[in-house]
C-alpha positions in Angstrom: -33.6 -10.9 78.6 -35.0 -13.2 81.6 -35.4 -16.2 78.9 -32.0 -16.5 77.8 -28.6 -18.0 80.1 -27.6 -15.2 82.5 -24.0 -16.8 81.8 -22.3 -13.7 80.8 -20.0 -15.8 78.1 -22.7 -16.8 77.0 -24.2 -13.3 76.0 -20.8 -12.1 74.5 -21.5 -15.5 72.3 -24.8 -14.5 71.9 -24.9 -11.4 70.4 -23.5 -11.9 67.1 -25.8 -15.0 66.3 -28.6 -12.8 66.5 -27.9 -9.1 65.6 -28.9 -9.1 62.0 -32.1 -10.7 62.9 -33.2 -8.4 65.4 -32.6 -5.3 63.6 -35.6 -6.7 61.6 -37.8 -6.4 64.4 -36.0 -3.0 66.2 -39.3 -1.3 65.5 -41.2 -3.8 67.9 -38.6 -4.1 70.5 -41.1 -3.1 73.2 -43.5 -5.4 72.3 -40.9 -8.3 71.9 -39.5 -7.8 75.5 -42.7 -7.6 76.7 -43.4 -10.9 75.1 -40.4 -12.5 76.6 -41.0 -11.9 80.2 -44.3 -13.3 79.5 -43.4 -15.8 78.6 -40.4 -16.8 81.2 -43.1 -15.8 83.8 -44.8 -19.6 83.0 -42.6 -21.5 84.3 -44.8 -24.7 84.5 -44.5 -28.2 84.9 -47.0 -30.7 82.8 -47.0 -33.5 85.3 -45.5 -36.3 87.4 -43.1 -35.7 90.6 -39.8 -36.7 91.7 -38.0 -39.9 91.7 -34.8 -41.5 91.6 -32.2 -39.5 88.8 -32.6 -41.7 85.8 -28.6 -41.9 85.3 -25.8 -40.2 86.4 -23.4 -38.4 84.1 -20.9 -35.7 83.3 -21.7 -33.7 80.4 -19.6 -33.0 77.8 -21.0 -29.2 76.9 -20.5 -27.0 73.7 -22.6 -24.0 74.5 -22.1 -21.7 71.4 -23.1 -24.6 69.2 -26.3 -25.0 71.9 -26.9 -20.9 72.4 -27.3 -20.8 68.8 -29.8 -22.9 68.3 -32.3 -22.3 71.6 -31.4 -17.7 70.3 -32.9 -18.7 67.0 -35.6 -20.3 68.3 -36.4 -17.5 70.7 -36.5 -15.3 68.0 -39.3 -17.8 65.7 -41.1 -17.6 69.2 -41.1 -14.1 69.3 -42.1 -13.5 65.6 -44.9 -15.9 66.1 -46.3 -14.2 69.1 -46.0 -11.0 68.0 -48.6 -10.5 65.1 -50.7 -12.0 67.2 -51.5 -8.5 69.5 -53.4 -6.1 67.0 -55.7 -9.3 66.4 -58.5 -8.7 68.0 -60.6 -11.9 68.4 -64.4 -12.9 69.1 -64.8 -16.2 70.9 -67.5 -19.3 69.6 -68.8 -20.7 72.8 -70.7 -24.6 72.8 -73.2 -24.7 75.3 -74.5 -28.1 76.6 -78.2 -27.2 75.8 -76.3 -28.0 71.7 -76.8 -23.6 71.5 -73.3 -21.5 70.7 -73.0 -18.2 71.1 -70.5 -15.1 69.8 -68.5 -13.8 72.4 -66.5 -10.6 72.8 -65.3 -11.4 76.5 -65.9 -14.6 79.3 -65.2 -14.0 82.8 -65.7 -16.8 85.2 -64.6 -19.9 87.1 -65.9 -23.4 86.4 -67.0 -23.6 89.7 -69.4 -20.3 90.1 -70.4 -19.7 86.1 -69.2 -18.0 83.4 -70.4 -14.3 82.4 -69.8 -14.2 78.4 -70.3 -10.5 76.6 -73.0 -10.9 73.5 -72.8 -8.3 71.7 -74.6 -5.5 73.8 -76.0 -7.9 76.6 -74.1 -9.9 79.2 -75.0 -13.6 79.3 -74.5 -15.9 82.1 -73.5 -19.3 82.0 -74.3 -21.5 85.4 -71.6 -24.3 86.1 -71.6 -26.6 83.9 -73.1 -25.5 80.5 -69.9 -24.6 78.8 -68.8 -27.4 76.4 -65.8 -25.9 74.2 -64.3 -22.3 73.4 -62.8 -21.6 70.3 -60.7 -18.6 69.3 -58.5 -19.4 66.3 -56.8 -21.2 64.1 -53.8 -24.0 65.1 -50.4 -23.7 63.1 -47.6 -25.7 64.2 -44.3 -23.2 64.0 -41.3 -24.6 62.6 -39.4 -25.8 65.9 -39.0 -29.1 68.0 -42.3 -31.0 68.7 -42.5 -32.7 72.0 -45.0 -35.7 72.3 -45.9 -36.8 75.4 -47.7 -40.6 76.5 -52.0 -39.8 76.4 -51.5 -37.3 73.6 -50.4 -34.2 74.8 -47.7 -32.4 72.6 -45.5 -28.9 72.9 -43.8 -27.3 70.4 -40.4 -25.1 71.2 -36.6 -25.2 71.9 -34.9 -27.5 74.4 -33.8 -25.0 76.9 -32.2 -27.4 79.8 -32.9 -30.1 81.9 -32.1 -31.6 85.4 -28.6 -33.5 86.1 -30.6 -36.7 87.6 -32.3 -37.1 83.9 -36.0 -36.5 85.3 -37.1 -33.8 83.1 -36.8 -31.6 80.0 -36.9 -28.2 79.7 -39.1 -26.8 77.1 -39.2 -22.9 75.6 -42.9 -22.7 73.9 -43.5 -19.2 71.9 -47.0 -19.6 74.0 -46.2 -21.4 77.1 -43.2 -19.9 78.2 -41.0 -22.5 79.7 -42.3 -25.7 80.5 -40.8 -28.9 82.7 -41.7 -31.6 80.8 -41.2 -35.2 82.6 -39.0 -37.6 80.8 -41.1 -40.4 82.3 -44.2 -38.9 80.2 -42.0 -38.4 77.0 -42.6 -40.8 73.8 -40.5 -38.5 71.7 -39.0 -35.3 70.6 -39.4 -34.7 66.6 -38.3 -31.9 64.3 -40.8 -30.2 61.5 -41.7 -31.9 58.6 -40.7 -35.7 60.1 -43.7 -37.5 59.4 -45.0 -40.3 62.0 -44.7 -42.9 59.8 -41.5 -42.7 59.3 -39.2 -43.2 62.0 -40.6 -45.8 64.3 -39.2 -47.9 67.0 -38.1 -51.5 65.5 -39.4 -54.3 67.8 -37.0 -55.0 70.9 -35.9 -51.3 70.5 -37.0 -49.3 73.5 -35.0 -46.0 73.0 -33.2 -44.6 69.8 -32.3 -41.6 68.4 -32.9 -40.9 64.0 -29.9 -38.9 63.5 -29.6 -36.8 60.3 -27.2 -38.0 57.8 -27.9 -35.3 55.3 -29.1 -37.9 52.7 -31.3 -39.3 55.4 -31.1 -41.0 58.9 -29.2 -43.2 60.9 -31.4 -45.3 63.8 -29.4 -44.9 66.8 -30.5 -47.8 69.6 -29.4 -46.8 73.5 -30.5 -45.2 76.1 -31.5 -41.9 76.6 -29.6 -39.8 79.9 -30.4 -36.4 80.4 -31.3 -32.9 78.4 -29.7 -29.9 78.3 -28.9 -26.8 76.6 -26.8 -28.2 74.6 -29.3 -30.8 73.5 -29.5 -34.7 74.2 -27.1 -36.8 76.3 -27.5 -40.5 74.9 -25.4 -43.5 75.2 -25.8 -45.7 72.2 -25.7 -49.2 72.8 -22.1 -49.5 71.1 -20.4 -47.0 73.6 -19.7 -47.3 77.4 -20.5 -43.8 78.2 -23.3 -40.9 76.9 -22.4 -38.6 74.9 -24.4 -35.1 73.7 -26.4 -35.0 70.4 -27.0 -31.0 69.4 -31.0 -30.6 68.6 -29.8 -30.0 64.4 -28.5 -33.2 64.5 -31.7 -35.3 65.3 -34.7 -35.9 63.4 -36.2 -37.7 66.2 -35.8 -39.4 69.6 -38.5 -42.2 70.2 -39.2 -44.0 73.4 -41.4 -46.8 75.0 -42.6 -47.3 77.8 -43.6 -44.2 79.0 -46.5 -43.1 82.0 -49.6 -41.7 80.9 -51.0 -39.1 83.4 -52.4 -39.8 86.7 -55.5 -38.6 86.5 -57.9 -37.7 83.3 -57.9 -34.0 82.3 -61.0 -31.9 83.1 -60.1 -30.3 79.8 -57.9 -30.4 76.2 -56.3 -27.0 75.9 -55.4 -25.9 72.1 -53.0 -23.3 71.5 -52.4 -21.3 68.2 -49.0 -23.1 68.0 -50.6 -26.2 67.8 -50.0 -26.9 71.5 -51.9 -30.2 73.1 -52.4 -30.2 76.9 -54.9 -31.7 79.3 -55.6 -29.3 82.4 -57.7 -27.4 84.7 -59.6 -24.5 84.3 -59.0 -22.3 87.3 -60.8 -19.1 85.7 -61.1 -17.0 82.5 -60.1 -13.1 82.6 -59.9 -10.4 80.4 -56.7 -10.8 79.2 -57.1 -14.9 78.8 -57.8 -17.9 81.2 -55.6 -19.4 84.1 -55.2 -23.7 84.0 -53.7 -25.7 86.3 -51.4 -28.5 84.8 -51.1 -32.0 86.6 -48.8 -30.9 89.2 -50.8 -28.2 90.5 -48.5 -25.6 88.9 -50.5 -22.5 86.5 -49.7 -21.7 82.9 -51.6 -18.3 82.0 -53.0 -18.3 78.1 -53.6 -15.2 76.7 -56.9 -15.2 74.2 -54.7 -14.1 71.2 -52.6 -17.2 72.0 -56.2 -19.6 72.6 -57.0 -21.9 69.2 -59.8 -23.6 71.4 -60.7 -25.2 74.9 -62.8 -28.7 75.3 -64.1 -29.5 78.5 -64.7 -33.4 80.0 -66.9 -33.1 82.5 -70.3 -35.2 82.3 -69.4 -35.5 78.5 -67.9 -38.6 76.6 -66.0 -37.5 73.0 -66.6 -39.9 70.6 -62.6 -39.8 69.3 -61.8 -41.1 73.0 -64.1 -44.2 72.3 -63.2 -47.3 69.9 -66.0 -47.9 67.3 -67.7 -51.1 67.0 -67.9 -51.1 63.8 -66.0 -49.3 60.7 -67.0 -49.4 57.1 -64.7 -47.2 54.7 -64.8 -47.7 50.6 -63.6 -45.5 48.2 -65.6 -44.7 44.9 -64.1 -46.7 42.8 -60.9 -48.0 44.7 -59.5 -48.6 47.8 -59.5 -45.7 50.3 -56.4 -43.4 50.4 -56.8 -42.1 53.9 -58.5 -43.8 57.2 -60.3 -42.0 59.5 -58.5 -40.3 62.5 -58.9 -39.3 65.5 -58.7 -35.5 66.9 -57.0 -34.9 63.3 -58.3 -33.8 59.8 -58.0 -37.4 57.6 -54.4 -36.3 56.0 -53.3 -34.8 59.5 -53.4 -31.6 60.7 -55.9 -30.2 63.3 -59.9 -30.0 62.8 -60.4 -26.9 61.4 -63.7 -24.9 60.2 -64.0 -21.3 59.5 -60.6 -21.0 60.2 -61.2 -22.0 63.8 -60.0 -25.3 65.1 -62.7 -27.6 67.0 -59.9 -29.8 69.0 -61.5 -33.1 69.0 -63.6 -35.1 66.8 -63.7 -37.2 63.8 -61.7 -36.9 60.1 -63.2 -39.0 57.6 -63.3 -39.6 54.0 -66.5 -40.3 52.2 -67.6 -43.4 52.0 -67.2 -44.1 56.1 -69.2 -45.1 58.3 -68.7 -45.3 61.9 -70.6 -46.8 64.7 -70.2 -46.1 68.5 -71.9 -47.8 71.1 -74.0 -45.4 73.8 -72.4 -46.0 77.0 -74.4 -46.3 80.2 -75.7 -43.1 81.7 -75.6 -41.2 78.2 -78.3 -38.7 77.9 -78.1 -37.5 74.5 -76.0 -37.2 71.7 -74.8 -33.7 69.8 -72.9 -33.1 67.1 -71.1 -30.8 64.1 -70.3 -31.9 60.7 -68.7 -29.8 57.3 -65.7 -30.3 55.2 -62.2 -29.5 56.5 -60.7 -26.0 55.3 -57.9 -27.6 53.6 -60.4 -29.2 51.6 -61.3 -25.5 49.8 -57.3 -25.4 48.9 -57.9 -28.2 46.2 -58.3 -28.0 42.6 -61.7 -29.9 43.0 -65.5 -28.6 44.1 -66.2 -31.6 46.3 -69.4 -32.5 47.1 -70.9 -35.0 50.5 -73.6 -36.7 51.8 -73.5 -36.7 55.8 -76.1 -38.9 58.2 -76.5 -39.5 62.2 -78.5 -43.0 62.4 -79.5 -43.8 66.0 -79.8 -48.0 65.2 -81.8 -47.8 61.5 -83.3 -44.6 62.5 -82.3 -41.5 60.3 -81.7 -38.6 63.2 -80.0 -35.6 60.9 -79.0 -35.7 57.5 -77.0 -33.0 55.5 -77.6 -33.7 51.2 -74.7 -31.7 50.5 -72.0 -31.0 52.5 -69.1 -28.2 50.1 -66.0 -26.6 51.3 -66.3 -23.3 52.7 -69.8 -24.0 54.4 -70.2 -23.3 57.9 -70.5 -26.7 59.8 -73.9 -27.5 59.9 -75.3 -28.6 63.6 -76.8 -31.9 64.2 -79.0 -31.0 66.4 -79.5 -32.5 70.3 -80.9 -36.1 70.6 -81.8 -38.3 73.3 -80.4 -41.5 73.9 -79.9 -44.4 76.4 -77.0 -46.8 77.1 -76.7 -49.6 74.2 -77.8 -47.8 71.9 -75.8 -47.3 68.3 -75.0 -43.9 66.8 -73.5 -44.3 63.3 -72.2 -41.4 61.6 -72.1 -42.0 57.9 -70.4 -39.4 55.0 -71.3 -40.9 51.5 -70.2 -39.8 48.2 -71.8 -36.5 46.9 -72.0 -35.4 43.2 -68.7 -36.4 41.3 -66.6 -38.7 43.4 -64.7 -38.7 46.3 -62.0 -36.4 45.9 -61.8 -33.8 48.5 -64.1 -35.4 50.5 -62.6 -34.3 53.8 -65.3 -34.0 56.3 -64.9 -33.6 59.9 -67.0 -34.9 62.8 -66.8 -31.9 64.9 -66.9 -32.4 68.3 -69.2 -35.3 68.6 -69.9 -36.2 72.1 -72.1 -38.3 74.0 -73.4 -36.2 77.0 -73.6 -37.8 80.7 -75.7 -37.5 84.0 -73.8 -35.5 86.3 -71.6 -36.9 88.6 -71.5 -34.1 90.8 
């Protein structure tokens, strides 16, 4: 098994961790190993390059403690990817004329067109017009999320690391193995820690939350290297680092760290809730081929695709700041404020069980307004309540409006869970304008109002 140590101690350790569990799946054994050498076969590296080792130190290493962890993990990333095989999936294309279309297959490169399979007919797609592909849903699994400086985020097991500190080795039940750069990292997280809760107190630049049982302790320091046995950390009240297994932390936050170099040609999605800018080098039968910042390829299967949002010629409104925000509640303050490439209590944008990447959450009443930037030609976008929002014990109701200044462009009278997001339409616009998208209460009040802007954009003249 390519994706565990080749240490053969290790193995002999190995074993009994594991055995029960994989007599569960002995049926699917094929299918598992064929998963796993997919995924080792990765190998990628988000971003940045060498430099100078961040710190020097010898590691004090307790590998059956570490092995046990990173084996159960590649067994959640096995069970995850698994299921996902008989699925067979249909793909929603977004075409810049504000058109989508039902795919079966696309085959194509950015640079020469795309040719997309509609039902009987083949349709071809010139450079340029695709906008966004969706495929699925995005669940987070249950295992270490790794956040990353401009948004970017990957879920899996710490696997390793280098001796000189510079990166972190990630096993993603998607990605395979991926070399994440500490100088990128803001922080590594375990499921269920909520953002809000373990933040970095001023004049604190690197800490570790470590589990207490009751709750956490906030451990200031400095952070040293990864490895398979987990985090290397020297807290301010020792003289040397020592290693933290993954169980034991909640969280490791840092500041300070690099965005990337250059802005992504696109915002990859994965099914596990994966976040990574790249570019598209083509799209296959099997799935598409992206290059990551260093030039290095990840392949992404379609099973394994929640959706794909291209850049190019196109502003999204959730990378802009508003110039204006206006959000009441019926009859009280508002419980939630809007967010960015999020649903309005967290979670991804989903609709029809698909998941749109970026956008808008709101709750009704909001109303935001975004200035036109120069060079803007139109404006498109999707609106409709957040599937989470058919899980409540309510029937909510909404009122959702596009105004260009004072002028009503699109308005939907009544927006319900379980709708199909209704389009916008395509409208012209020039730099200064105002585009104000507006939610207002619908019959009854405002509870369940969660209603996503769906890929709102503004699009550009080409540059090219």
């Amino acid at each position: 098994m390519t994706l565990l140590p080749e240490n053969a101690r290790a193995k002999a350790n190995l074993v009994p961790v594991l055995s029960d569990e994989w007599k569960v799946l002995d049926k699917g054994s094929e299918v598992m190993n064929q998963t796993m050498v997919m995924s080792s076969s990765n190998g990628a590296i988000c971003a940045g390059g060498e430099r100078d080792a961040r710190h020097s130190v010898s590691p004090e290493v307790h590998p059956i403690q570490a092995l046990r962890q990173s084996g159960r993990a590649v067994l959640l990333a096995v069970l995850m990817v698994a299921p996902a095989w008989a699925q067979a999936r249909t793909l929603e294309l977004d075409l810049r004329s504000g058109k989508s279309l039902v795919a079966s297959s696309l085959v194509g490169t950015p640079g020469k067109g795309f040719t997309a399979m509609v039902g009987r007919k083949t349709r071809r797609l010139a450079p340029g017009e695709l906008l966004a592909i969706r495929a699925a849903n995005a669940v987070a699994p249950k295992l270490l999320r790794v956040e990353l400086v401009g948004g970017d985020r990957i879920h899996g097991a710490i696997a390793g690391g280098d001796a000189g500190g510079d990166f972190l080795e990630l096993l993603s039940p998607v990605l395979g193995k991926i070399r994440v750069p500490i100088d990128r990292l803001a922080a590594v997280v375990q499921p269920g820690v909520h953002p809000s809760d373990q933040i970095l107190p001023e004049g604190v630049d690197e800490a570790l939350f470590v589990s207490t049982g009751r709750g956490f302790d906030l451990v200031a320091g400095t952070l040293h290297r990864f490895g398979s046995q987990g985090v290397s950390f020297q807290p301010e009240a020792l003289e040397s680092p020592r290693w933290y297994a993954p169980q034991r932390i909640s969280s490791l936050r840092l500041r300070g760290g690099l965005d990337r170099e250059q802005p992504s040609q696109m915002i990859l999605l994965t099914r596990a809730a994966d976040r990574l800018g790249m570019k598209l080098s083509s799209c296959g039968k099997q799935g598409l081929q992206a290059v990551l910042g260093n030039g290095q390829e990840v392949s992404v299967r379609w099973n394994d695709l929640a959706c794909v949002c291209f850049s190019k010629d196109v502003v999204h409104l959730s990378s802009l700041t508003p110039t204006r925000v206006v959000e009441t509640g019926f009859d009280s303050e508002i419980t939630h404020s809007w967010r960015r490439d999020r649903c309005v209590v967290g979670g991804e944008l989903l609709a029809q069980g698909r998941a749109y990447g970026l956008g808008l959450g709101v709750l009704s009443r909001s109303r935001l307004s975004f200035r036109v930037p120069e060079g803007a030609t139109h404006f498109l976008t999707r609106v409709g309540f957040d599937d989470t929002a058919a899980e409540l014990p309510v029937r909510a109701h909404a009122v959702a409006r596009v105004l260009q200044g004072n002028k009503l462009l699109f308005e939907a009278k009544d927006l319900t869970p379980g709708q199909a997001p209704q389009n916008a339409g395509m409208h012209a616009v020039k730099g200064g304008d105002t585009i104000t998208l507006e939610v207002d209460f619908g019959r009854g009040r405002d509870i369940g109002d969660r209603v996503n802007w769906l890929l709102p954009m503004f699009l550009m003249r080409s540059q090219s």
